[in-house]
C-alpha positions in Angstrom: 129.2 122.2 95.7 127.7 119.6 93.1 125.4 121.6 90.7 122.7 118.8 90.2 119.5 119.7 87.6 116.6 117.1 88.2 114.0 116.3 84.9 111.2 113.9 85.2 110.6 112.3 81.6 107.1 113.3 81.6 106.6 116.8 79.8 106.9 116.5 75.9 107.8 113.1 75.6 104.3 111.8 77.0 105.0 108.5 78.7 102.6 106.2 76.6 102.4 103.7 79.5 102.2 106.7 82.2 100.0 109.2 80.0 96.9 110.0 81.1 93.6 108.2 78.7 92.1 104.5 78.5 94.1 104.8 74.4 97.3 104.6 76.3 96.9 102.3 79.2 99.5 99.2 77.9 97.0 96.4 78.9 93.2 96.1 79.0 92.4 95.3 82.4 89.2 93.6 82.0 91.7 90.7 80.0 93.9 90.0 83.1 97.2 87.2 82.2 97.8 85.4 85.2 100.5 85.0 87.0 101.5 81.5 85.6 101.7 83.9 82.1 104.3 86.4 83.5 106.5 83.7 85.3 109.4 85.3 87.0 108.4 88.4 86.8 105.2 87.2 89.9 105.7 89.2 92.8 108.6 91.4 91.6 109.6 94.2 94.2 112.7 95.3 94.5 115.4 98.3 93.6 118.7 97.5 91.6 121.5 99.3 90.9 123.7 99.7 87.8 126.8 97.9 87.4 129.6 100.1 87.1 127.9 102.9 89.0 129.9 106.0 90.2 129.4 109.1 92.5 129.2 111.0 89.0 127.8 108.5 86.6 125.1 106.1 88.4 121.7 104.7 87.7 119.3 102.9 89.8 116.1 100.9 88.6 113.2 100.2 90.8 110.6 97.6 89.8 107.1 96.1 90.9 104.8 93.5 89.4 100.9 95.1 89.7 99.0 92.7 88.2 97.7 92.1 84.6 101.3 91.6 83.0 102.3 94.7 83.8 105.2 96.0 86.3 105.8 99.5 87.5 109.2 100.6 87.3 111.2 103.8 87.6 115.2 104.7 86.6 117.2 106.7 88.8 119.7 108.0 86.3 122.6 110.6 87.2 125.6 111.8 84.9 127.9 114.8 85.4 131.5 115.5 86.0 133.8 115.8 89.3 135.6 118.2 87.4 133.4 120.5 86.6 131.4 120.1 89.8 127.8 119.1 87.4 125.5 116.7 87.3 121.8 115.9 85.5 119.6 114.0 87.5 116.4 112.2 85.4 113.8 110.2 86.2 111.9 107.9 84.2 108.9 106.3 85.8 106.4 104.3 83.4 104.2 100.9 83.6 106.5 98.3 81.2 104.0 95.1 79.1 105.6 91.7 79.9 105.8 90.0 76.8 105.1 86.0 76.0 108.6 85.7 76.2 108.8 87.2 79.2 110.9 90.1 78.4 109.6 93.5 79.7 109.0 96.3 76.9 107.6 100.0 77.9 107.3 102.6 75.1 107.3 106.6 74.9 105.1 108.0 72.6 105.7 112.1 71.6 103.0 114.6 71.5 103.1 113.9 67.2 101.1 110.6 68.4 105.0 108.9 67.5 107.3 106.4 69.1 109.5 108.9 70.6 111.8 105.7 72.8 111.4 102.3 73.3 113.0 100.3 76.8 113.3 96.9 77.4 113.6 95.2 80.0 115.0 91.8 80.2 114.8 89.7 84.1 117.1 87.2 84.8 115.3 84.2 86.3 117.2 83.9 89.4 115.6 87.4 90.1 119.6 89.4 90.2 120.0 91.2 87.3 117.5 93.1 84.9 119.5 94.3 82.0 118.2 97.2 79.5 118.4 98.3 76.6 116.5 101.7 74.4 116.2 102.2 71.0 115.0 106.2 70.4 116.3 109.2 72.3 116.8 109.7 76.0 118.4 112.2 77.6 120.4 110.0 79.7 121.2 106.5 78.8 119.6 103.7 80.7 121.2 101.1 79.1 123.1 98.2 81.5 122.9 95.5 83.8 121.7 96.3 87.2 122.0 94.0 89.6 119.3 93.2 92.6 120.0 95.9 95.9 117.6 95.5 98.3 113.5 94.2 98.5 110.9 96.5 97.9 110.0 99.9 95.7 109.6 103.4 97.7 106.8 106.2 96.4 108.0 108.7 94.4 105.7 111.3 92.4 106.7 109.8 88.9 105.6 106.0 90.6 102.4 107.3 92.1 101.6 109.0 89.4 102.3 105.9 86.9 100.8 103.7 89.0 97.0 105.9 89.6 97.0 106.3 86.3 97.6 103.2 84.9 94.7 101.3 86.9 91.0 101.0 85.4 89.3 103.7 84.7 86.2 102.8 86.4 88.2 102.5 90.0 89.5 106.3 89.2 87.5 107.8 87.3 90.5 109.5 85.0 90.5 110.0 81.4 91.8 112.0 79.1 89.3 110.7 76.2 86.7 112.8 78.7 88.7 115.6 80.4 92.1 116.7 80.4 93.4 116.5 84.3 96.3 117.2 86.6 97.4 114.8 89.4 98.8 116.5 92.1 101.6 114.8 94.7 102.1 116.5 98.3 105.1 117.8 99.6 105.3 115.7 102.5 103.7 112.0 103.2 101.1 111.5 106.1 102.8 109.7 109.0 105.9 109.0 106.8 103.8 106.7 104.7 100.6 107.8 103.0 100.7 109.9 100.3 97.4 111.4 99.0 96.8 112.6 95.6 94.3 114.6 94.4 93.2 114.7 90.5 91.5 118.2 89.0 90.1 119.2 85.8 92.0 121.4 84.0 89.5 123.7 82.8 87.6 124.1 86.3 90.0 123.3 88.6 87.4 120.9 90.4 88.7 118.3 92.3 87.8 114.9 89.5 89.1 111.8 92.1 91.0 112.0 95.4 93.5 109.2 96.6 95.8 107.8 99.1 99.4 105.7 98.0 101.3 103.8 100.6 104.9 104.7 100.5 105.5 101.1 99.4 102.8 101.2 97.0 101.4 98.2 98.2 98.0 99.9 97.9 95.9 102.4 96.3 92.9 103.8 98.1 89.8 106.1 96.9 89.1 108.6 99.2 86.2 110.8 97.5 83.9 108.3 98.2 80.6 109.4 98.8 80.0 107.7 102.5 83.7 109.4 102.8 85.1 105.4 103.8 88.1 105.0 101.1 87.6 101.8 98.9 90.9 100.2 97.9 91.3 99.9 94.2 94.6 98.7 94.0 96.5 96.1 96.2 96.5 94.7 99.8 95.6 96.8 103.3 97.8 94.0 104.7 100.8 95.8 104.4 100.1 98.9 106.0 98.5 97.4 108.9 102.0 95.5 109.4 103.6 98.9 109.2 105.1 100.1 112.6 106.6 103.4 113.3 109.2 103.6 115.9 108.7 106.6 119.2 110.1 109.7 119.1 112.7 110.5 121.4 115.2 108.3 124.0 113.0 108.4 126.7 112.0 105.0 129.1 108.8 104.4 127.5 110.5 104.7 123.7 113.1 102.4 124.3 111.2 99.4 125.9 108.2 99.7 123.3 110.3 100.4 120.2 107.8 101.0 117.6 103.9 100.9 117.6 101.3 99.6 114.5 101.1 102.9 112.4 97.6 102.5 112.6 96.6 101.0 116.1 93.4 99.9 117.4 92.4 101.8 120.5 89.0 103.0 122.6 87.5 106.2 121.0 87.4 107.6 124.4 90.8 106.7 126.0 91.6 103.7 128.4 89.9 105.0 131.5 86.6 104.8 131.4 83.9 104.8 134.3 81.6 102.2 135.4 78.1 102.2 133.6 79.7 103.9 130.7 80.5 102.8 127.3 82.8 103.3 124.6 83.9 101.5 121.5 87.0 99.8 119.7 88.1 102.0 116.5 91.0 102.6 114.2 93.4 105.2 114.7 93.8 107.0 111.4 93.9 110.3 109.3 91.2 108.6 107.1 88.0 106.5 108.2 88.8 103.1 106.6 86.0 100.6 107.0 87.0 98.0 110.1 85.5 94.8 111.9 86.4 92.7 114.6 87.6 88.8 115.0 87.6 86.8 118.5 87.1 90.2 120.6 87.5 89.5 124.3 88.2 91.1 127.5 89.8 89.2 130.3 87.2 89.9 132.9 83.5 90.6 131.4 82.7 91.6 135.3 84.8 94.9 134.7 84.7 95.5 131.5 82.6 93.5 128.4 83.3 93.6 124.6 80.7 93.0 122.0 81.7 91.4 118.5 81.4 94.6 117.2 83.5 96.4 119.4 81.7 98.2 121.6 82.8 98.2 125.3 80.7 98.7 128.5 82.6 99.3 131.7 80.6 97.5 134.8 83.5 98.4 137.9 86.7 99.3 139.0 89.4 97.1 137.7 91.8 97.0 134.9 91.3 94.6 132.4 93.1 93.9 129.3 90.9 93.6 125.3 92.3 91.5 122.8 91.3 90.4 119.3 92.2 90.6 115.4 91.1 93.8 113.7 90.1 93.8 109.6 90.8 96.2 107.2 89.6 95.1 103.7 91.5 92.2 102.9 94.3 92.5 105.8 94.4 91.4 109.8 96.4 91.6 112.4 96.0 90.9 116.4 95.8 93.8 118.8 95.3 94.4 122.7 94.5 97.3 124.1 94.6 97.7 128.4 91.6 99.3 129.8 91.1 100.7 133.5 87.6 101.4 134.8 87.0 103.8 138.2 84.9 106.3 139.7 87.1 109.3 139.1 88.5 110.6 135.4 92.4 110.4 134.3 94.0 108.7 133.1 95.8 105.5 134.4 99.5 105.6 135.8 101.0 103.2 133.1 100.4 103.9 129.5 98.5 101.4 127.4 100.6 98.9 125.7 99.6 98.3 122.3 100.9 95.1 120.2 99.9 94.4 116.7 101.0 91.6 114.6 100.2 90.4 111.2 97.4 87.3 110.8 99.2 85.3 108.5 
């Protein structure tokens, strides 16, 4: 059996661009470059892989532009040997400066307030290869060419991490000038794609700033708001209302739906509802994000009526199906939810279908 030992680069060797404190953020935020500034680098967000990459000796690099000239980025990097059945796993997650000439540069500073490494980053225009080179010491070597894999970045604790603490202070409230904090990462996501993270103060263990990442890190919410309704500092909700999960299971119902919106719109209490009653139109989800409703209609108002704001009065028995586009922050996507009003409770025979797609 491989004997693998994992380090994350964070301990000693305090990631300048991934420490926490406003001295070490690489960029002020409140002097954004635009996009036209970073050229190719707009809209980077993918994972590469090292040329030359073996079972024993590979490296991967992951990479995403997040505004204000800065990317995210984290190596993969694993050496050992077959023959000794050993391998050292490191990761290296950071926020990397792009440059006027457009080449990437992220820099490690030690706890002696020195450069302890220096990586750079240098993206092809074509958008295949970023090659990379260090100057300093690193337990592994990152240096190479690694060409483009597949679209997209995946949250890992070192990325979360980087990412939280890398965006303005006032949207999170952490800093290390103030207060000396930990973040902490959960073991598992929340539905296979929300990761929350909590921040507490070192010396009182009281909880500083509470958040939610999406596994693609396409946004950053604040949950410890004080109406409890998370406020997105970082991002698009777009993305994670285009996110579907696929049914558990090989039953009928599983294989004709596939996969349902991860967070569906529904009626708060179920799809059977009796006449004279009513019931609204809300958001499925393990946190209270702040909704609204586009074009809401139902497709008889004589069984069943739907106001703007989603609330639904059942008149009599029938079965009607509710359509519309539902909001979250700055992302939409149409929904229809079936509804059946009678006289008795239970539900109805046929399960609800739900569709979702994006608003483009």
């Amino acid at each position: 059996m491989k004997k693998l030992f994992a380090i994350l680069l964070t301990g000693v060797l305090a990631l300048a661009l991934f420490a926490c404190g406003d001295k070490d953020k690489p960029n002020d935020p409140t002097s954004p470059v635009s996009a036209e500034d970073i050229g190719h680098w707009d809209g980077l967000n993918s994972n590469f892989a090292r040329q030359g990459s073996s079972q024993f000796n590979n490296a991967t690099l992951q990479a995403k532009e997040i505004d204000n000239g800065l990317a995210l980025f984290e190596f993969g990097l694993m050496e050992g040997s077959e023959a000794e059945d050993h391998a050292v796993d490191l990761k290296i997650p950071g926020v990397l400066r792009i440059q006027e000439d457009l080449t990437g540069i992220y820099e490690s500073i030690g706890e002696d307030g020195k450069t302890a490494f220096t990586i750079l980053f240098s993206y092809a225009e074509d958008g295949r290869t970023i090659t990379v080179t260090h100057t300093g010491e690193i337990p592994l070597n990152p240096d190479g060419v690694y060409e483009y894999a597949d679209y997209g970045v995946e949250c890992s604790e070192g990325t979360a991490r980087a990412l939280v603490e890398n965006l303005p202070t006032n949207a999170t409230s952490l800093s290390s000038n103030l207060s000396t904090y930990t973040l902490h990462y959960p073991e598992e996501s929340v539905l296979g794609y929300f990761y929350p993270i909590s921040a507490t103060l070192d010396d009182t263990g009281a909880i500083l700033a509470s958040f939610v990442v999406t596994s693609d890190l396409s946004a950053v919410y604040r949950t410890d708001t004080e109406d409890e309704i998370p406020v997105l500092i970082h991002g698009t909700a777009q993305d994670m209302l285009d996110r579907q999960i696929a049914l558990e299971g090989d039953d009928e119902e599983a294989e004709l739906i596939g996969t349902l919106p991860a967070l569906p719109a529904v009626i708060a209490d179920g799809n059977f509802l009796a006449p004279g009653t009513k019931s609204k139109l809300v958001l499925e989800s393990p946190w209270p994000f702040a909704i609204s409703f586009e074009g809401l209609l139902s497709t008889d108002d004589s069984i069943a009526a739907v106001s703007e704001s989603g609330e639904i009065t059942a008149l009599k028995s029938g079965s009607v199906t509710i359509t519309g586009t539902l909001v979250v922050d700055d992302g939409k996507t149409n929904f229809m939810v079936d509804l059946a009003v009678g006289s008795e409770g239970g539900e109805i025979e046929a399960e609800p279908e739900l569709e979702e797609e994006a608003v483009g």
